[in-house]
C-alpha positions as CSV (number, residue, x, y, z in Angstrom):
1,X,-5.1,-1.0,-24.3
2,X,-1.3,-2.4,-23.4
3,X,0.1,0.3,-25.5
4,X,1.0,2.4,-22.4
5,X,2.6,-0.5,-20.4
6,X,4.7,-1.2,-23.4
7,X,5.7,2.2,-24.0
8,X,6.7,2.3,-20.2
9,X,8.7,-0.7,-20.3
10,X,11.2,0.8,-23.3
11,X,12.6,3.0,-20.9
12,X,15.7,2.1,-19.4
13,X,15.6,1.1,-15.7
14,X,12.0,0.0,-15.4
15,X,11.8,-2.9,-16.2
16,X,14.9,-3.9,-13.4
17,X,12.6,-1.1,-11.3
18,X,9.7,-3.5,-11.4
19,X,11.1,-7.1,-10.7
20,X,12.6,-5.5,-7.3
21,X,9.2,-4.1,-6.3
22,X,7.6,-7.5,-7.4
23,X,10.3,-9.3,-5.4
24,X,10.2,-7.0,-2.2
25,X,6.3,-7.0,-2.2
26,X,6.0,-10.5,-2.4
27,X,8.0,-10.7,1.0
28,X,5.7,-9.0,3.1
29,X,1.9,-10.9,2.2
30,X,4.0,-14.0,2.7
31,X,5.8,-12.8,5.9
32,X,2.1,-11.8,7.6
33,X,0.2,-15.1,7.2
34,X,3.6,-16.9,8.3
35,X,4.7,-15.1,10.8
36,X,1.2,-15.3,12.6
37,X,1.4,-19.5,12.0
38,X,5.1,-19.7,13.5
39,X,4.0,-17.4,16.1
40,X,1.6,-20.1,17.4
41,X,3.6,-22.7,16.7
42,X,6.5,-21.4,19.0
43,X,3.9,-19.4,21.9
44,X,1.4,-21.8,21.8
45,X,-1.1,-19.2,21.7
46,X,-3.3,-16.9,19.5
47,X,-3.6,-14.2,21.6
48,X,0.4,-13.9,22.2
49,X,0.4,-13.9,18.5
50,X,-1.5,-11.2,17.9
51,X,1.1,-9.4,20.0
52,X,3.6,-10.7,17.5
53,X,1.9,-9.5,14.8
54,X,0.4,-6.2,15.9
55,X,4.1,-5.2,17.4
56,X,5.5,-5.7,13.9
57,X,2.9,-3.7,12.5
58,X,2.8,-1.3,14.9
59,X,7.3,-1.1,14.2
60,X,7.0,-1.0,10.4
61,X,3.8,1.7,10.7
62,X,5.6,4.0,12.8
63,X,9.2,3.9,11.4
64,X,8.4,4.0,7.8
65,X,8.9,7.7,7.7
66,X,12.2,7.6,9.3
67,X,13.4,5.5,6.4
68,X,12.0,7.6,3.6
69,X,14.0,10.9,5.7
70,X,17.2,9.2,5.2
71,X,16.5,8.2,2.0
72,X,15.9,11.7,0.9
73,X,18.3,13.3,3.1
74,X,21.6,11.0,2.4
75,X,20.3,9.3,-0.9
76,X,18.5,6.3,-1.3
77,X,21.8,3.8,-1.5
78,X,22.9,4.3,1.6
79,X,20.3,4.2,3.2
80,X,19.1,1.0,2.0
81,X,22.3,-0.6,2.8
82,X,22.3,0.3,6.0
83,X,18.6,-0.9,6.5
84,X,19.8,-3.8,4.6
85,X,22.3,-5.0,7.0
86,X,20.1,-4.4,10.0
87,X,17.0,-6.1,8.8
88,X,19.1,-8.7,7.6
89,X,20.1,-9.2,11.4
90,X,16.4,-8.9,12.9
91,X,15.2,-12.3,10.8
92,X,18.3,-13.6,12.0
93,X,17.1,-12.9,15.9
94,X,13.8,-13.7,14.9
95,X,14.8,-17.0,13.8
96,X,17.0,-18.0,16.9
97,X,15.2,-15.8,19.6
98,X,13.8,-17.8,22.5
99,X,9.8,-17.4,22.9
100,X,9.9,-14.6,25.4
101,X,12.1,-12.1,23.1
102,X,10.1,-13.2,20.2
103,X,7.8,-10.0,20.1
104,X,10.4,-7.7,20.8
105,X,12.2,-9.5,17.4
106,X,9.3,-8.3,15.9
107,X,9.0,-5.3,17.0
108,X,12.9,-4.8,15.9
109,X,11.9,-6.7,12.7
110,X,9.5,-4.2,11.8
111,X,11.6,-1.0,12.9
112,X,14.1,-1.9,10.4
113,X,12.1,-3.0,7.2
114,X,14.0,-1.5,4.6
115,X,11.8,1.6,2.2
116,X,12.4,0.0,-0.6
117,X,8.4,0.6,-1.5
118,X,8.9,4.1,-0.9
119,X,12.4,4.5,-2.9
120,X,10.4,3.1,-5.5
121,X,7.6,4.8,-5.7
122,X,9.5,8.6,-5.0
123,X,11.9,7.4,-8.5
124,X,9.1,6.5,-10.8
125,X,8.8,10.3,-11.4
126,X,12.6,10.9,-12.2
127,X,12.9,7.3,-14.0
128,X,10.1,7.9,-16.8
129,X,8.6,10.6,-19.1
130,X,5.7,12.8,-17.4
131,X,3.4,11.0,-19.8
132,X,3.9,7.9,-18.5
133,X,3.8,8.3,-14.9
134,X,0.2,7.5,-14.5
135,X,1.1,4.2,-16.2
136,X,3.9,3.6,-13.6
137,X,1.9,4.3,-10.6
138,X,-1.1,1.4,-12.0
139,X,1.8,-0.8,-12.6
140,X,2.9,-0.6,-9.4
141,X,-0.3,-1.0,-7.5
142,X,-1.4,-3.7,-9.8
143,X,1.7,-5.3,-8.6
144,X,0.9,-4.7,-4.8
145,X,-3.0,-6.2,-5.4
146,X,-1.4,-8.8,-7.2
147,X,1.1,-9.9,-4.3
148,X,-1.8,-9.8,-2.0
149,X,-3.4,-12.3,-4.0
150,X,-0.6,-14.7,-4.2
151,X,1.2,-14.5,-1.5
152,X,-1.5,-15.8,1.0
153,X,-1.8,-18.7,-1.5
154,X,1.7,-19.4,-1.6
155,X,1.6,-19.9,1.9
156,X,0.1,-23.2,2.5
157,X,2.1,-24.5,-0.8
158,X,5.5,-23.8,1.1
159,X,4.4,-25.7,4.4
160,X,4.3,-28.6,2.7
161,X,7.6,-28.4,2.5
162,X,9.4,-26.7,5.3
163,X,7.5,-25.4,8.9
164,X,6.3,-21.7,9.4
165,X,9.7,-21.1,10.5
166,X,10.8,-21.6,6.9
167,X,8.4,-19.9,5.4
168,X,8.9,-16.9,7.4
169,X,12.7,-17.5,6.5
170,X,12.2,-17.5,2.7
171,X,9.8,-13.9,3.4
172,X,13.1,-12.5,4.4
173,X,15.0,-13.7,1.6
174,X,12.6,-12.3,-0.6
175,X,12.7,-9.4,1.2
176,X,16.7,-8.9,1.4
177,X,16.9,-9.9,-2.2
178,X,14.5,-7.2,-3.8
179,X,16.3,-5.1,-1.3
180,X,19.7,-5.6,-3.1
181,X,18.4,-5.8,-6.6
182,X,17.0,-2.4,-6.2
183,X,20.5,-1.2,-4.7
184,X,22.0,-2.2,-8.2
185,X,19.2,-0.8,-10.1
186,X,20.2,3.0,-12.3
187,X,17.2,4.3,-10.5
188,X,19.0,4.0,-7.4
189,X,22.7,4.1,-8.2
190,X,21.9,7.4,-9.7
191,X,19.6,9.2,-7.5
192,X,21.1,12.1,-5.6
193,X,20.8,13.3,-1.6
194,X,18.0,16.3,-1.6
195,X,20.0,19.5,-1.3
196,X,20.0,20.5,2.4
197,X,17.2,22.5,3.9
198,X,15.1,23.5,6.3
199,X,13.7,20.0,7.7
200,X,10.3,20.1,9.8
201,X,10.0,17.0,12.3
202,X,6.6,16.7,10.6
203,X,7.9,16.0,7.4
204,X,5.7,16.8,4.2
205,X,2.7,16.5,6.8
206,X,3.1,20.2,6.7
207,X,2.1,21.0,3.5
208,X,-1.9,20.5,3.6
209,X,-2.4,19.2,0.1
210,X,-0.2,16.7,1.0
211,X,-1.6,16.3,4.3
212,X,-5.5,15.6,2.8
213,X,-4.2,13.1,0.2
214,X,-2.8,11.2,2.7
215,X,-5.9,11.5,5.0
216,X,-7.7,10.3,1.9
217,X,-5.5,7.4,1.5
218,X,-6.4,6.4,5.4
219,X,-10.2,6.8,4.7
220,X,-9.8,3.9,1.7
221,X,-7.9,1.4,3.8
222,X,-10.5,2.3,6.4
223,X,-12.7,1.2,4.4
224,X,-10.9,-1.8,3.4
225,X,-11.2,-2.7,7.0
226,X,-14.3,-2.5,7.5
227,X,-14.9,-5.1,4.3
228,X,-12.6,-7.3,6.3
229,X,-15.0,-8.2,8.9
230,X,-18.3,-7.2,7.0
231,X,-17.2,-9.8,4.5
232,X,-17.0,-12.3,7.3
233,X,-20.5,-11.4,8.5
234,X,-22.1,-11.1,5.5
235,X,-20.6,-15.1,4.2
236,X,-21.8,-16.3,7.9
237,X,-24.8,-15.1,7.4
238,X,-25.6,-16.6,3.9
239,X,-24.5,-20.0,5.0
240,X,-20.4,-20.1,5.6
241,X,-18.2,-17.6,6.8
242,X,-15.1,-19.1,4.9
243,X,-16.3,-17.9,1.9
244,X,-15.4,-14.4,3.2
245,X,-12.0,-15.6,1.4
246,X,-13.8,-15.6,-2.0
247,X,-15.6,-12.6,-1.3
248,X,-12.1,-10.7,-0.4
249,X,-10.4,-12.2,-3.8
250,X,-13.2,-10.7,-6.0
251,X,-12.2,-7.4,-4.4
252,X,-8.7,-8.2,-4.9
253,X,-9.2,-9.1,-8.8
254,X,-11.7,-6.3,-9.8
255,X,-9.0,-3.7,-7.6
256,X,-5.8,-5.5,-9.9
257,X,-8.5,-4.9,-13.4
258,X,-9.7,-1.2,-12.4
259,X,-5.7,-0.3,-11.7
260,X,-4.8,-1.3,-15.3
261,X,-7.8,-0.5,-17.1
262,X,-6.9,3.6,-15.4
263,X,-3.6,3.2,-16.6
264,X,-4.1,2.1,-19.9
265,X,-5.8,5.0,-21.3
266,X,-6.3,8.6,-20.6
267,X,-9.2,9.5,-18.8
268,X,-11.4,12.5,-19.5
269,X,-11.7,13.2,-15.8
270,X,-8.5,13.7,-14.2
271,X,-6.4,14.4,-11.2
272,X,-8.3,15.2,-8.2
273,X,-11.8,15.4,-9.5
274,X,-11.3,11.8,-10.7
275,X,-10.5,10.9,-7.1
276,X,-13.7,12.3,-6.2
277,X,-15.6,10.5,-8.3
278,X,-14.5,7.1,-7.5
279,X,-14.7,8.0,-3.8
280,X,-18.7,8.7,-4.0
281,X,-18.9,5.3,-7.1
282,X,-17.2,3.4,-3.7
283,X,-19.8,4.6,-1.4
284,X,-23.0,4.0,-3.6
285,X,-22.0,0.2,-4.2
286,X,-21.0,-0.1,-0.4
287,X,-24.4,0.7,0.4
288,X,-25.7,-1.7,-1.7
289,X,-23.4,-4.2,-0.5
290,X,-25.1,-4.0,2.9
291,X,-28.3,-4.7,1.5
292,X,-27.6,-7.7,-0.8
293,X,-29.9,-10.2,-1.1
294,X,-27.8,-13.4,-2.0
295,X,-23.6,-14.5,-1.8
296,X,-23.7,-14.2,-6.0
297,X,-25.0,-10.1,-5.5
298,X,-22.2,-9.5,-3.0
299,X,-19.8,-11.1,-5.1
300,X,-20.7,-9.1,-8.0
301,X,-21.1,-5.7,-5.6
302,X,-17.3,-6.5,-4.4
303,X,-15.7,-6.9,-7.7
304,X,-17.3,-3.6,-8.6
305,X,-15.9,-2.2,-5.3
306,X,-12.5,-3.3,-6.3
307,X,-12.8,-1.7,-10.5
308,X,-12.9,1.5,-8.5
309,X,-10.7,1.3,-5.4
310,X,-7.8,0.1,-7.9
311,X,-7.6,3.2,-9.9
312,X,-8.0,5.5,-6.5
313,X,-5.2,3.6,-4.4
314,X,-3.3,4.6,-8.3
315,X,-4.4,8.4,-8.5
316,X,-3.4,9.3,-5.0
317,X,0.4,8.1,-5.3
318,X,0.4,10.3,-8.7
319,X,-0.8,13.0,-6.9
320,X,1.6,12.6,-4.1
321,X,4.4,12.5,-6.2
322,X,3.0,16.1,-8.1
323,X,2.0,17.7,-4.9
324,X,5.1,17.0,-1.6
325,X,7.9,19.2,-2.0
326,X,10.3,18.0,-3.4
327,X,12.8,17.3,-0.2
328,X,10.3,15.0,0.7
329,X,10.4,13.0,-2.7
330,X,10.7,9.5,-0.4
331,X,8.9,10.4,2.6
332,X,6.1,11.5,1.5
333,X,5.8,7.2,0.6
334,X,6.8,6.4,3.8
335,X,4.2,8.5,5.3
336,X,1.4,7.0,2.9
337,X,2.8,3.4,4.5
338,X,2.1,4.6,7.6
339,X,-1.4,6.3,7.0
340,X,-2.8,3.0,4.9
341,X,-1.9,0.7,7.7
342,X,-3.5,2.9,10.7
343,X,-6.7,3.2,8.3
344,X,-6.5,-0.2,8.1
345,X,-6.1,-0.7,11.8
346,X,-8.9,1.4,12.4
347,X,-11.1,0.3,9.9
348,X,-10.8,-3.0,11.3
349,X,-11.5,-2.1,15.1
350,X,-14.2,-0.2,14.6
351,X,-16.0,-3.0,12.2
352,X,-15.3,-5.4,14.8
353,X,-17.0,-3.1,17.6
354,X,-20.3,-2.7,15.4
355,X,-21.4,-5.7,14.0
356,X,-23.0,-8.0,17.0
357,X,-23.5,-11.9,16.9
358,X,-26.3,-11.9,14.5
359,X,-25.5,-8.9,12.2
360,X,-25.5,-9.4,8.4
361,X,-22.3,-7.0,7.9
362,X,-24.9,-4.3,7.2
363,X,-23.7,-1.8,9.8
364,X,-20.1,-2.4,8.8
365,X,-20.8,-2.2,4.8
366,X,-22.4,1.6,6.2
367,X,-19.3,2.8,8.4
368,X,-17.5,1.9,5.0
369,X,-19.1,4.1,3.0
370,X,-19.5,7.2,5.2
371,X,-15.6,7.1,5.0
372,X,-15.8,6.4,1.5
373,X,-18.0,10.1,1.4
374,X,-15.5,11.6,3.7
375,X,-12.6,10.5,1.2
376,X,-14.5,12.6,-1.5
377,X,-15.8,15.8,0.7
378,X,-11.2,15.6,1.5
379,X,-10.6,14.5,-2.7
380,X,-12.9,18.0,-3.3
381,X,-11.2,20.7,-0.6
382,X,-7.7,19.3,-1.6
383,X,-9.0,20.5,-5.4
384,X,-9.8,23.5,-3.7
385,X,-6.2,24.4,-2.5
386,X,-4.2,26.0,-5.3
387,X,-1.5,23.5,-6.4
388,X,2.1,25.3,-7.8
389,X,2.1,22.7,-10.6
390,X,-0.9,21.3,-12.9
391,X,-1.7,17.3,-12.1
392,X,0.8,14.8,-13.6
393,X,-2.7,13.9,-15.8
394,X,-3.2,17.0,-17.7
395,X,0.7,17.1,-19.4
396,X,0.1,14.8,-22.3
397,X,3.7,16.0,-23.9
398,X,6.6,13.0,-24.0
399,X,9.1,14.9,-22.3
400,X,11.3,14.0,-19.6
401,X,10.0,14.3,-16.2
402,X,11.8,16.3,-13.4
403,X,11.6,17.1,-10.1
404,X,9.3,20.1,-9.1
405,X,12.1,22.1,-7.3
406,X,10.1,24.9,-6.3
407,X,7.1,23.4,-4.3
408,X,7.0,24.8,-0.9
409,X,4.9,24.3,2.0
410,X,1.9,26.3,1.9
């Protein structure tokens, strides 16, 4: 089963490729949970927190594209320095800023986070042999899940020790540190400017493939949302709604199985079609998730939820990455960034409207899944639309990868 993670850790580069993502993605779990708790320790107030929070979000969301541009257009290198530098200087305001600049801190906190996720998902491609990519991409989602697990634990260990303040301190440093170790990395150091071309403000939006894969991409954190607060519900409901945490961390672990169970092996059912059919798997246990008759069912129903979101939120970066032209080899991530974290957004309003005082999470555990379906009806016109090149899935030769230099937007 580990025989394709070994063979992708011989190559030279990933493995240094892999300790900045772990390092950089560790930062920003950590950063959410203690950024909220210093917020409220310096405002006083919950709701003024939420501003904190929701401006940064709002910063990184809408700026991530701008980072992956440079990136592509100038090279990666410099333009993680420069983001470097400046986000280096926004924890520092953040930090020292009074109470009444602290949201604007934020916002600038979140403007400048460096695309290091991006840079890293746009070299996996040019870093490994085609056969291999698929392996890459489960890596480096398993390593996201994974972060999301621990760093909301690691949390409460660290302010023991030092105040929020602290904690949001050593976020940075994580942050800034992956930062620079993937600045040294070959991946990066080697990685040339896109040749100059005609630029559309819209980016690789333009090209519709592109467009309904990230689309898709929205519709699964939309329905991550929605498990937020039907989760919550649902635990209330059986007896205590702080066991929504437990019910959230069985998704989490089945998500961090499913991703290296898909990359471990080659699947008979590839590509898009594959995409499809974990779409409609996520919408048939959703349903039953609203309809469960005890904590242990849901439990079970979420873990299952998570074997087959894992592999998705794995397919759709692979596909991305065979798919955007080439110019936008970094945006195109950034744009996925921004698309995942307005699903989210979304996902999580519109739960929050539905479900009343006394509802079970049954209406939310619903909205879930008709965005599940609309994922797969999106998975099976994107199938639809010719593609230039066949899916990184279906080339089972050792090869070296390249760059598909002669995508263009349809």
């Amino acid at each position: 089963m580990f025989a394709p993670y070994r063979r992708l850790l011989t190559h030279p580069g990933v493995p240094h490729l892999l300790v900045s993502g772990l390092v950089v993605k560790l930062g920003t779990p950590v950063l959410s949970l203690a950024l909220l708790l210093a917020a409220v320790d310096r405002l006083g107030s919950y709701a003024a927190a939420g501003l904190v929070l929701t401006g940064h979000a709002l910063a990184l969301a809408l700026c991530a594209p701008l980072g992956g541009r440079l990136a592509d257009r100038y090279g990666p290198r410099p333009a993680l320095t420069g983001y470097l530098a400046a986000h280096a200087l926004a924890y520092a305001l953040l930090l020292l800023a009074p109470p009444a600049l602290m949201i604007g801190a934020a916002v600038l906190l979140g403007a400048t986070t460096p695309p290091a996720g991006s840079v890293i998902r746009g070299a996996w491609p040019l870093l490994v042999p085609v056969a291999s990519v698929s392996a890459a991409y489960a890596v480096d989602n398993a390593v996201n899940e994974l972060m999301f697990i621990a760093g909301p634990l690691l949390v409460p260990v660290l302010t023991l020790a030092v105040p929020a303040y602290g904690v949001v301190a050593a976020a940075g440093a994580a942050v800034l540190l992956g930062t620079a170790l993937l600045l040294a990395s070959s991946a990066v150091r080697q990685a040339a400017p896109t040749p100059p071309g005609r630029l559309r403000l819209a980016g690789p939006l333009t090209h519709r493939r592109t467009f309904l894969l990230l689309t898709i991409a929205a519709f699964g954190t939309f329905t991550f949302g929605c498990l937020r607060i039907a989760t919550v519900a649902s635990a209330a409901a059986f007896g205590s709604a702080a066991s929504a945490g437990v019910l959230m961390g069985m998704l989490s672990a089945g998500a961090l199985l499913g991703t290296l169970g898909y990359g471990a092996r080659a699947w008979p059912i590839i590509g898009g079609r594959l995409l499809v059919l974990l779409s409609l798997a996520e919408a048939a246990i959703l349903l039953g998730g609203g309809w469960a008759p005890g904590f242990v069912t849901l439990a079970v129903l979420m873990t299952l939820v998570g074997l087959v979101t894992g592999p998705r939120d794995a397919v759709v970066p692979a596909l991305l990455s065979d798919d955007a032209p080439a110019r936008y080899r970094t945006e195109v991530f950034a744009w996925l960034n921004t698309f995942m974290w307005a699903g989210y957004g979304l996902g999580t309003a519109v739960a929050g409207r539905l479900i009343g005082s006394h509802d079970t999470g049954t209406t939310a555990f619903a909205t879930a899944a008709a965005a599940a379906v609309a994922g797969a009806i999106l998975a099976a016109v994107a199938n639809r639309i010719a593609s230039p090149l066949p899916t990184l899935a279906t080339v089972s030769t050792e090869g070296p990868s390249r760059e598909s230099d002669h995508l263009a937007d349809n």
